[in-house]
VMD Tcl script that draws the C-alpha trace (Angstrom):
set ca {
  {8.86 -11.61 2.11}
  {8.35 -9.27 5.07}
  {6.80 -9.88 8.17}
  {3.86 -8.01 8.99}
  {4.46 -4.35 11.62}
  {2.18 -3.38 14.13}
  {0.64 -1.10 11.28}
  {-0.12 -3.91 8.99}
  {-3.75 -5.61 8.48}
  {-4.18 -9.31 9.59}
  {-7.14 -9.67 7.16}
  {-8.20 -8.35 4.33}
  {-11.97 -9.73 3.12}
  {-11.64 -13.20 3.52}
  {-7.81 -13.64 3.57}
  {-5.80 -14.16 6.55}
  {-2.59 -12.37 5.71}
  {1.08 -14.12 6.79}
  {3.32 -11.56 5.53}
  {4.01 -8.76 3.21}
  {5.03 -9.47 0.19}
  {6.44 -5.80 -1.51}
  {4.99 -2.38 -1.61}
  {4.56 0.44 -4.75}
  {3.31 3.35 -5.87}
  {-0.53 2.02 -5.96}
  {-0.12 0.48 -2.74}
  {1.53 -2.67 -0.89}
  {0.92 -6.63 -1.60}
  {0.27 -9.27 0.83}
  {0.52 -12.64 1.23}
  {-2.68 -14.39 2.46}
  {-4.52 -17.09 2.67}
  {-8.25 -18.29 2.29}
  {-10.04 -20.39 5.22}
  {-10.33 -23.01 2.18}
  {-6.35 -22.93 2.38}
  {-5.73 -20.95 -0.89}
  {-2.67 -18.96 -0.65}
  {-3.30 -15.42 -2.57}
  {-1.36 -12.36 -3.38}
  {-3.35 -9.31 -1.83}
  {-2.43 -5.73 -3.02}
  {-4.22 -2.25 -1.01}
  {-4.35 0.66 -2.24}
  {-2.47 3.54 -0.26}
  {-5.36 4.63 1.99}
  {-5.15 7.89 0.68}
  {-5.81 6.89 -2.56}
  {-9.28 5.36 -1.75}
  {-10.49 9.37 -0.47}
  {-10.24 9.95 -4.52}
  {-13.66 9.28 -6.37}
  {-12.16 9.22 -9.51}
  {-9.56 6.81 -8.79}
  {-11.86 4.44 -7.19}
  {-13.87 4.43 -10.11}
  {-11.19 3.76 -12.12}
  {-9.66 1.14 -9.95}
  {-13.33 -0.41 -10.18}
  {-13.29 -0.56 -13.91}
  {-9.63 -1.77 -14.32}
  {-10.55 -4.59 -11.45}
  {-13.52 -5.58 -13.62}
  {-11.20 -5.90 -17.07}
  {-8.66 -7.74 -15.22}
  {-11.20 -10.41 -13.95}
  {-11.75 -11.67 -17.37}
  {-8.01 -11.87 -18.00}
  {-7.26 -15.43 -17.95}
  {-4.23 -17.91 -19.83}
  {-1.79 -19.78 -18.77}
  {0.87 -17.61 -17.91}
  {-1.40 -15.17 -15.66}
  {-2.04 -14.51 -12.04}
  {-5.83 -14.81 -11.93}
  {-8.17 -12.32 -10.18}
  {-9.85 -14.12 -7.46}
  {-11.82 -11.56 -5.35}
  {-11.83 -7.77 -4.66}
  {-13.62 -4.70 -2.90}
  {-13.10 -1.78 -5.10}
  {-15.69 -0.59 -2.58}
  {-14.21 -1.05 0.49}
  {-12.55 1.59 2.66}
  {-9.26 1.03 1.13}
  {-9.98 -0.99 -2.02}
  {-8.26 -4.04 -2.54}
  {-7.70 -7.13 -4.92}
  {-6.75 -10.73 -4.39}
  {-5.19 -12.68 -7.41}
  {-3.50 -15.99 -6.90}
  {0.02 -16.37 -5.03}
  {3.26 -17.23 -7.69}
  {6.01 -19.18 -5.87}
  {8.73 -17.40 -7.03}
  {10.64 -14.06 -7.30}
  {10.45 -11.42 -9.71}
  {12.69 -10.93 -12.57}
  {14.20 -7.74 -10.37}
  {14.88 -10.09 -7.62}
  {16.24 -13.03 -10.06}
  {18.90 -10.72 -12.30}
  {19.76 -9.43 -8.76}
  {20.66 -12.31 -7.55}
  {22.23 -14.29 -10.48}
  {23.19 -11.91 -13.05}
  {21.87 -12.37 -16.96}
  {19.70 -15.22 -17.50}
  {20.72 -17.97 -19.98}
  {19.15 -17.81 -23.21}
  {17.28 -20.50 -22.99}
  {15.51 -19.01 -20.14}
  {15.08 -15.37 -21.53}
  {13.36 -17.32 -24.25}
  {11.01 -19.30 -22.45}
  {10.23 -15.93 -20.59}
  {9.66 -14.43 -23.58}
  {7.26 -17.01 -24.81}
  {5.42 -17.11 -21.91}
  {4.82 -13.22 -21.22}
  {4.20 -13.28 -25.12}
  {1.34 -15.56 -24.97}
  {0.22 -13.57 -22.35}
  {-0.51 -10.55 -23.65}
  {-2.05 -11.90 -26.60}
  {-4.41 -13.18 -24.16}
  {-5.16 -9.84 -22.75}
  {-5.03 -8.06 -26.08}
  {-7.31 -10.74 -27.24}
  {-10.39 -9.26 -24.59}
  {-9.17 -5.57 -25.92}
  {-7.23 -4.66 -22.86}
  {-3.43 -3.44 -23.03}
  {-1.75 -3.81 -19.72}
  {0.08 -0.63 -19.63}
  {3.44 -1.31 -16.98}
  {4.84 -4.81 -18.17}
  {8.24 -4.56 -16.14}
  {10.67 -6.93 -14.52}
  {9.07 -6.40 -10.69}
  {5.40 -7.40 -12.27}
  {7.42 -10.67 -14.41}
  {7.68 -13.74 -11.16}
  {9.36 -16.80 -12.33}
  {7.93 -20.27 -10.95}
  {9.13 -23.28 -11.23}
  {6.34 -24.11 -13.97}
  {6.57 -21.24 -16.35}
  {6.73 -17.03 -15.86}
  {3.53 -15.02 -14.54}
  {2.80 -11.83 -15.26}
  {1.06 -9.89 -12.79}
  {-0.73 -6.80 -11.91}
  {-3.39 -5.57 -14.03}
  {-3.87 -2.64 -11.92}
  {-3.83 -0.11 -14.36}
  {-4.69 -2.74 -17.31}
  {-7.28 -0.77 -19.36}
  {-9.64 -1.30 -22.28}
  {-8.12 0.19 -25.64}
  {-11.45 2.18 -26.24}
  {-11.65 3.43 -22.72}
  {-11.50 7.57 -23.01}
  {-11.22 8.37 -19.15}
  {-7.96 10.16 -18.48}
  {-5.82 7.28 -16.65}
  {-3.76 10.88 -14.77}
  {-6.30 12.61 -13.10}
  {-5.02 11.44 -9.32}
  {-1.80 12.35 -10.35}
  {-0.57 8.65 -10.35}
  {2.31 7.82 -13.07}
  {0.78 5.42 -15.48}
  {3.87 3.06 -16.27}
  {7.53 2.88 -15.06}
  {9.82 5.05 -16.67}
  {12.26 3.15 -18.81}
  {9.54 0.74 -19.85}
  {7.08 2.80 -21.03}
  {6.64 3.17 -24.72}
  {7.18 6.19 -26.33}
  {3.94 7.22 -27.71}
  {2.39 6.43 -23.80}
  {5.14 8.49 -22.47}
  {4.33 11.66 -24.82}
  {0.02 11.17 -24.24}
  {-0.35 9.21 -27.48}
  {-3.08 6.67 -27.91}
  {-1.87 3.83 -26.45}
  {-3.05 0.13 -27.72}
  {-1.31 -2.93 -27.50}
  {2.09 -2.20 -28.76}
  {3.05 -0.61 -26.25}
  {2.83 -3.72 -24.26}
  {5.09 -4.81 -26.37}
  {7.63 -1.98 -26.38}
  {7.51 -3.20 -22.86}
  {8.28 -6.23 -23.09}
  {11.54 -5.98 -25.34}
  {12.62 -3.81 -23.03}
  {11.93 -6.54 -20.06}
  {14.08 -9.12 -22.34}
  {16.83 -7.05 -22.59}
  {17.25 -6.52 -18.93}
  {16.89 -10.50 -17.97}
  {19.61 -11.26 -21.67}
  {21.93 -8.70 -19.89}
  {21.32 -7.71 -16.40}
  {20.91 -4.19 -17.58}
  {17.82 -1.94 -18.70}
  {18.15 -0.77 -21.86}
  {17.60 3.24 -21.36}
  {19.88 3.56 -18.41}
  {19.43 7.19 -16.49}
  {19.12 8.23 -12.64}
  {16.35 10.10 -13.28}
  {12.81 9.65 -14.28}
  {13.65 12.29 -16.33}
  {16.59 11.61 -18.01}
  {14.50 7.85 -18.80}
  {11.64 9.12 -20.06}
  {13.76 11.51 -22.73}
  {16.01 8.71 -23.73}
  {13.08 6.33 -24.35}
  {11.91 8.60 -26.74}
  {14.76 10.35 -28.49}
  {17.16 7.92 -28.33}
  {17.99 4.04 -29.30}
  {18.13 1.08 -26.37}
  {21.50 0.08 -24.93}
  {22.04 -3.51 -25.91}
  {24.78 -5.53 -23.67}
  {26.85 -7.92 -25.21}
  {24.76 -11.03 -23.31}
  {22.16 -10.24 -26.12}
  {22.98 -11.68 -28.97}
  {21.31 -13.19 -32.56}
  {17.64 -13.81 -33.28}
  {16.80 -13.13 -29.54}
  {18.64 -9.83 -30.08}
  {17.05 -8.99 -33.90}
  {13.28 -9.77 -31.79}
  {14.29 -7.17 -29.13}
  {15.32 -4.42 -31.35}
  {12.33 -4.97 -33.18}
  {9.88 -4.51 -30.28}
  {12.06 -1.50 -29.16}
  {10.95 0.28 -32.60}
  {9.61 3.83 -31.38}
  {6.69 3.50 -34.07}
  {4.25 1.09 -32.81}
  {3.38 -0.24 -36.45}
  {7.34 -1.74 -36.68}
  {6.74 -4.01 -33.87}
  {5.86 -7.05 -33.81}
  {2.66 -8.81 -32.43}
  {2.59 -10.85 -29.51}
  {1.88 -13.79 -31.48}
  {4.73 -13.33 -33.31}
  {7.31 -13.18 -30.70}
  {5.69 -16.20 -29.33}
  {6.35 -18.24 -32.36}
  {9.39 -17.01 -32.80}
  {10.66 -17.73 -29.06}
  {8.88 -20.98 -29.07}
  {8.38 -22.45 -32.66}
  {7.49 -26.03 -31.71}
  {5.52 -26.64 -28.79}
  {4.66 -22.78 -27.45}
  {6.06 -21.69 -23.84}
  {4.86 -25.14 -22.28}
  {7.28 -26.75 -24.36}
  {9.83 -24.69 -23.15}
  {9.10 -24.90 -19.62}
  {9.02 -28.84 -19.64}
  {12.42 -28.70 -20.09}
  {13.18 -26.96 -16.81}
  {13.20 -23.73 -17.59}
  {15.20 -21.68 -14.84}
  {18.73 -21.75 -13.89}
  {19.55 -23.92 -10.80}
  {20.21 -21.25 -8.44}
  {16.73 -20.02 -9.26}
  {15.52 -23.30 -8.60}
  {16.96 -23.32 -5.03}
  {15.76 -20.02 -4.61}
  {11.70 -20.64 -5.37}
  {12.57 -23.88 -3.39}
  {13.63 -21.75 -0.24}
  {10.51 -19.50 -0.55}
  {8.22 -22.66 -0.85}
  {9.76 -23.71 2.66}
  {9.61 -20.34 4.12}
  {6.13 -20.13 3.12}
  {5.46 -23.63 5.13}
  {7.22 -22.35 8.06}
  {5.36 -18.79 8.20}
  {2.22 -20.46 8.02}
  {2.77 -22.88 10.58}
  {4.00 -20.13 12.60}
  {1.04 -18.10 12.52}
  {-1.49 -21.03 12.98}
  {0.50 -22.95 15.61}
  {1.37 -19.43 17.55}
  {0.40 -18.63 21.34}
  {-3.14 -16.71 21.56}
  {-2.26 -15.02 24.73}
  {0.77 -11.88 24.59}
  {3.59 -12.35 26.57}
  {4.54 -10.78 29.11}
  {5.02 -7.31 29.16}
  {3.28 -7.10 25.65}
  {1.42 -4.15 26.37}
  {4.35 -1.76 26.28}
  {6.98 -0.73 29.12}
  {5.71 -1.16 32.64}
  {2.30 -1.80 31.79}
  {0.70 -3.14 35.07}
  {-3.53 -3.12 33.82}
  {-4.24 -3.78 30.57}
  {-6.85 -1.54 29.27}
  {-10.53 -2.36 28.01}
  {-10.33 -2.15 24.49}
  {-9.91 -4.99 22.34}
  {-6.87 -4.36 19.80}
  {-7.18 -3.28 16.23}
  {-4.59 -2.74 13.12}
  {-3.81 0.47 11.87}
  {-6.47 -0.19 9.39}
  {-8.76 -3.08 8.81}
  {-10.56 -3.67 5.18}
  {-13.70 -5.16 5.15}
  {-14.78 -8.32 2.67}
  {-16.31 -7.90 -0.43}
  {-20.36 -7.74 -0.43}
  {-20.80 -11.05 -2.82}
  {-18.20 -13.35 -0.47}
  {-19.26 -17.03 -0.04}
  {-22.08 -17.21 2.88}
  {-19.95 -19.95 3.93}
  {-18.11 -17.18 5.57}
  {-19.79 -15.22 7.83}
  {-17.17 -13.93 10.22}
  {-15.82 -11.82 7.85}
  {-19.04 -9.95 7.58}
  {-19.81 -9.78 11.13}
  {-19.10 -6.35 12.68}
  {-16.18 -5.28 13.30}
  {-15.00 -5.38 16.90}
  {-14.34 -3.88 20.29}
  {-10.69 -1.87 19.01}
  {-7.67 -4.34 19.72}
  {-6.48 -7.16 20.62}
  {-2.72 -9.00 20.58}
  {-1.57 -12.47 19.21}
  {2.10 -13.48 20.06}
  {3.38 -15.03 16.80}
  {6.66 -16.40 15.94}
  {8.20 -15.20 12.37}
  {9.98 -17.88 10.93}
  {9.69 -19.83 14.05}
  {12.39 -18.12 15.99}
  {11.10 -14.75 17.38}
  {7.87 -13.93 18.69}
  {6.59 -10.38 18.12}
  {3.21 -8.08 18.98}
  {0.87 -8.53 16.45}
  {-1.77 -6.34 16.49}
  {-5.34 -6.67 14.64}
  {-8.93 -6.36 15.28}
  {-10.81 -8.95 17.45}
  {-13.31 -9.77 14.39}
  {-10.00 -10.49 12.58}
  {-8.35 -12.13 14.83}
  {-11.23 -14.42 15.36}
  {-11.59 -14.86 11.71}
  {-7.83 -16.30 11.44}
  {-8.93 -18.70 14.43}
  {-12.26 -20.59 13.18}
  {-10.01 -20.92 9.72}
  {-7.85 -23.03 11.27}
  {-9.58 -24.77 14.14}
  {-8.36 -23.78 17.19}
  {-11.26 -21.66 18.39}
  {-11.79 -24.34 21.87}
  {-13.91 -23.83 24.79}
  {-10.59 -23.18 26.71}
  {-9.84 -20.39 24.26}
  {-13.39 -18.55 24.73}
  {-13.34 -18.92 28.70}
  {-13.35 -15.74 30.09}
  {-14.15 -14.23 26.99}
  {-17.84 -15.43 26.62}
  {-20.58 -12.97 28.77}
  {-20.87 -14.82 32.11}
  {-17.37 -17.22 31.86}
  {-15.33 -14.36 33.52}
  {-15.60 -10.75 34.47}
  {-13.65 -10.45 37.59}
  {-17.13 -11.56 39.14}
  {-19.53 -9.38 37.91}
  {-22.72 -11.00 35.99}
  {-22.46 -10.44 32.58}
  {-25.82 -10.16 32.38}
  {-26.39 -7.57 34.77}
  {-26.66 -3.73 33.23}
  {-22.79 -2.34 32.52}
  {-24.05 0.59 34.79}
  {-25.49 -1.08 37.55}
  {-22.30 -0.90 40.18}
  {-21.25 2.54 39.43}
  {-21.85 4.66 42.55}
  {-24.20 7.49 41.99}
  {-23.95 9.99 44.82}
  {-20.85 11.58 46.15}
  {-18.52 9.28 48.34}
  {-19.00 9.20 51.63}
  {-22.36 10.82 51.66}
  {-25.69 9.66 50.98}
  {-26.78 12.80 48.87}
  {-27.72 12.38 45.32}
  {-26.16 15.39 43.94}
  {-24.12 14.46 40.35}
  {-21.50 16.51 38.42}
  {-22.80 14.78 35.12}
  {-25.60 16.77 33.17}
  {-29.31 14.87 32.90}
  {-28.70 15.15 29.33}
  {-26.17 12.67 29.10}
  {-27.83 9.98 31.60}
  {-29.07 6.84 30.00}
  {-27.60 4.39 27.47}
  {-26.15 4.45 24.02}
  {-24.69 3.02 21.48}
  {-23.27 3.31 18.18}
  {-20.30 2.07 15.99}
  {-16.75 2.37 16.39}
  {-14.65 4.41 13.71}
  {-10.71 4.47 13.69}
  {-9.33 7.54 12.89}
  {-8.50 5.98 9.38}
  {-11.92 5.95 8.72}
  {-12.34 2.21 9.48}
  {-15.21 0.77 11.14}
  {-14.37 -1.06 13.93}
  {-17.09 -2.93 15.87}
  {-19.70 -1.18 18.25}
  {-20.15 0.26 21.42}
  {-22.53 0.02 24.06}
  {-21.65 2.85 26.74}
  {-24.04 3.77 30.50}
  {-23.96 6.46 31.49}
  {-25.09 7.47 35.53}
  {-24.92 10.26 37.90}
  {-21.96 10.63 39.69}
  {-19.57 13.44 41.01}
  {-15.66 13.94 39.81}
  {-13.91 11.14 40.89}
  {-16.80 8.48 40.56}
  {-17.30 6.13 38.00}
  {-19.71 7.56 36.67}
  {-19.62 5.45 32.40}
  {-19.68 1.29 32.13}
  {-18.39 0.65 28.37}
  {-18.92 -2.39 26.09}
  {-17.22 -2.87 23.07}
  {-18.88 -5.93 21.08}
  {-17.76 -8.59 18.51}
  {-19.73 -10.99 17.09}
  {-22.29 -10.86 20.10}
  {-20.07 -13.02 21.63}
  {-16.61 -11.48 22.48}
  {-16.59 -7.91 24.44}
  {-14.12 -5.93 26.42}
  {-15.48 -3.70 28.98}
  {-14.55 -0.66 30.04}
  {-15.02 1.59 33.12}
  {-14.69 5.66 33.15}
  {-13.95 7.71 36.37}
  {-15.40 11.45 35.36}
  {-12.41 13.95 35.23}
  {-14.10 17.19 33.96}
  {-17.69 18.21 32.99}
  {-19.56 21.37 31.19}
  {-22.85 21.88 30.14}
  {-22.00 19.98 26.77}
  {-19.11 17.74 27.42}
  {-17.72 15.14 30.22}
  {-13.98 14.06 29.86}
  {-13.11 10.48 31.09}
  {-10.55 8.25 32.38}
  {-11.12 5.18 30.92}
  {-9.27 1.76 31.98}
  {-10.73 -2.09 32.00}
  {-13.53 -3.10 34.27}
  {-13.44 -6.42 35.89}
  {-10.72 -9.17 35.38}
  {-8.08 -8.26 32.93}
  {-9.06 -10.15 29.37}
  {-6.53 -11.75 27.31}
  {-7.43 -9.81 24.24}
  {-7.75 -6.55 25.61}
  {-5.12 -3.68 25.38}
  {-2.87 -2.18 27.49}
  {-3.37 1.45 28.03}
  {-5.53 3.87 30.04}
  {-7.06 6.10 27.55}
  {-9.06 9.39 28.02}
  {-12.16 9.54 26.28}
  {-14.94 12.32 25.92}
  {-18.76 12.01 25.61}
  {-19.83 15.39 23.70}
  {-23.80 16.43 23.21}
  {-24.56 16.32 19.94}
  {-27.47 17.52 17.66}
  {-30.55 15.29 17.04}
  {-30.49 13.86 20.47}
  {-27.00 12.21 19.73}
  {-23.89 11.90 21.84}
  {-20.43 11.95 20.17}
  {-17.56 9.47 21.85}
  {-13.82 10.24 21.32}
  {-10.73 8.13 22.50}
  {-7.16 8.85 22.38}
  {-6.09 5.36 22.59}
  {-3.92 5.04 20.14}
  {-3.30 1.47 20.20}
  {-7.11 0.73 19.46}
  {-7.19 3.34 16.50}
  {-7.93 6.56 18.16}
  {-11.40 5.98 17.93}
  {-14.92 7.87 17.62}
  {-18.63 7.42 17.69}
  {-21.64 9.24 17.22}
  {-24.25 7.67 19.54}
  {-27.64 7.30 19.71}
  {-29.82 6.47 23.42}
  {-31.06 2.93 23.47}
  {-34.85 2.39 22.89}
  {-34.86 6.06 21.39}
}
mol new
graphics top color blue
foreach p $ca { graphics top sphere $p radius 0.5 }
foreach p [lrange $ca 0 end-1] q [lrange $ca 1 end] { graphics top cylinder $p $q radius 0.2 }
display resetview
């Protein structure tokens, strides 16, 4: 496990996330955890991705088929936003490492453990070829080993047998080469056989450390699964061996069922025979036994961490913090049907960024950033959101002694300095207050924006800025006009008031832009809150 970057999400829907767990082709997995305390495995979609209609449909149909996958020897779906602005999926966290990780780290597996896996992932897929779904990339990175039996995971591309939509349109690889059966490799229909081409081939590798169609290339894979018969190490050996050749039969009809295998792995009792036993080699034990520990400590690293940055967390000789509450890269919102029991989650999205000081593994603290709504999120979960914590954050409990309550606009300076003439270098047009929400340059919504805007010559003041969470936590902002046309002022924008915990670093320069239908557009080059925009609209109009 990872910990999370600067670029990382600290929530996703209702998850607070600790760490990151792996990444792939689809998109990266993260660990997280529920305000009820259930610890899930998260997996995004690469953002780029979710700009494809087609795959988001499909990545809505294959999250509704894998929510009715159930069994023992599963990682259920548990929540999901196929509609969010980078779809994601929650299914339940396995203590353990993969079966990549395991062979890795130990070599072969005993028998008696490539059989109990065997049983287990058999028993499994006749679970999900039970509900007519075949889960199409069985492989030894989607195979974790716990200390109570094998899981097999992601159903991300699991798909209904009679389905018809092409599973290639996005241009995504459907399967890993070397695991793939041959008729899904040459556009064959594909039903649940090849699952179990899959899964011999998943065997072999844990019996002998080795895939059985070795190659460099996707290429060279991909021909040798089809035109040419497995590689078998000598670790593989009688019935265990027999089963594995069998399920490596290029004709789908010579395999055997899922079923089978399972009685055949496990004749008396099933997989949960098996696994009573104790089931893994001891260094594997140690192993999931280490992860369970540094799971304890990562979590009580996050919770128990310092709210407030340290010092010189906003970047090399930073001496004002800017307005703008901090965001993440990218920030996902929940799902529409999450408990009402959770209503932060739903709650705009705010101001742009904010900073927690964390400690990974409890020895090095680090810049975290995520967005305030987020951040806040993480905090009622576990309790520590105190009256000490909001002071100063709260309208009228600190603002460098201005009333919170009083108009953002009300102390800029409207006439030239010096002089008591009224003349302003800001058009009429753009006089008055707006607001709108925030967008990152992701495509994100982040939170909303309140902005003033007075007369005022270069130089002045001229913009007071609020950016809102919750209706309870803001970060204001003041702009000093730099430039102005008939259609356009250009700002420099930095905090206004007392510097705010939770507020970022940076002066950024920001641009109000007339826009058709009596709108104004707002642009920001901060790049720590997201680079954000707004189209906004006059208050009371």
């Amino acid at each position: 496990m990872q910990p999370l970057t600067a670029e990382d999400p600290q929530v996703i829907g209702a998850y607070r996330l600790l760490g990151r767990l792996g990444a792939g082709g689809m998109g990266r997995v993260y660990l997280g955890r529920s305000a009820g305390g259930r610890t899930v495995a998260v997996k995004a979609v690469h953002p780029h991705f979710a700009l494809d209609e087609r795959f988001r449909a499909r990545f809505r149909r294959e999250v509704e088929s894998a929510r009715k996958v159930g069994g023992a020897w599963t990682a259920p779906v548990l929540d999901a936003d196929p509609d969010a602005a980078v779809p994601w999926v929650a299914t339940g966290y396995v203590a353990g490492p993969s079966l990549t990780q395991a062979v890795a780290e130990v070599g072969p597996l005993p028998e008696a453990t490539v059989r109990t896996l065997g049983a287990g992932l058999a028993e499994a897929l006749a679970a999900v070829h039970a509900l007519g779904l075949v889960h199409r990339d069985v492989k030894p990175s989607n195979v974790l080993l716990a200390l109570d039996g094998p899981r097999l995971i992601d159903f991300g591309i699991a798909r209904a047998t009679e389905g018809t939509a092409s599973l290639t349109t996005t241009g995504v690889s459907v399967g890993s080469p070397g695991y793939m059966a041959p008729e899904q490799i040459l556009g064959k229909g594909v039903t649940g056989a090849a699952d179990v081409f899959s899964l011999g081939a998943v065997l072999a590798y844990a019996a002998t450390g080795a895939p059985p169609f070795p190659g460099e290339s996707s290429a060279v894979l991909l021909y040798k699964v089809v035109h040419e018969e497995p590689v078998l190490g000598e670790g593989l050996g009688g019935e265990l061996r027999e089963l594995v050749v069998r399920c490596l039969s290029k004709a789908p009809e010579d395999r055997p069922g899922p079923p089978e295998v399972a009685r055949r792995l496990a004749p008396a009792a099933g997989a949960s025979g098996l696994v009573r036993s104790g089931w893994l080699p001891a260094p594997l034990v140690e192993t999931v036994s280490l992860q369970a520990v540094e799971l304890l400590n990562l979590e009580a690293a996050v919770v128990g961490g310092a709210f407030g940055p340290p010092d010189g967390a906003y970047g090399p000789g930073s001496t004002q913090p800017s307005h703008s509450p901090r965001a993440p890269g990218r920030r996902w919102p929940k799902r529409r049907s999450a408990p009402a029991a959770e209503p932060a989650a739903d709650a705009p999205q705010g101001g742009r960024r904010i900073s927690l000081a964390a400690t990974a593994g409890g020895t090095e603290r680090r810049k975290v950033s995520c967005s305030l709504v987020l951040t806040v999120t993480g905090v009622l979960a576990a309790g520590l959101l105190t009256g000490a914590f909001l002071s100063g954050l709260l309208p009228g409990t600190g603002d460098g002694g201005r009333d919170a309550a009083s108009p953002p606009g009300t102390t800029a300076s409207a006439s030239a300095p010096g002089t008591g003439a009224s003349r302003s270098d800001v058009p009429g047009e753009f006089l008055g207050t707006w607001t709108g929400q925030v967008i990152q340059a992701d495509g994100t919504p982040n939170g909303t924006i309140t902005s003033t805007i007075t007369s005022g010559d270069k130089g002045s003041y001229v913009v007071r800025a609020t950016y809102s969470v919750l209706g309870v936590m803001e970060c204001r902002a003041k702009a000093k006009l730099v430039t102005a046309t008939a259609n356009k002022i250009t700002l420099e924008e930095v905090t206004d008031g007392e510097r705010k915990a939770l507020c970022t670093g940076a002066k950024a320069t920001v641009t109000y832009s007339l826009a058709g239908g009596g709108h104004l557009t707002y642009t920001s080059d901060d790049a720590q809150g997201g680079r954000p925009t707004a189209t906004l609209a006059k208050a009371g109009g």
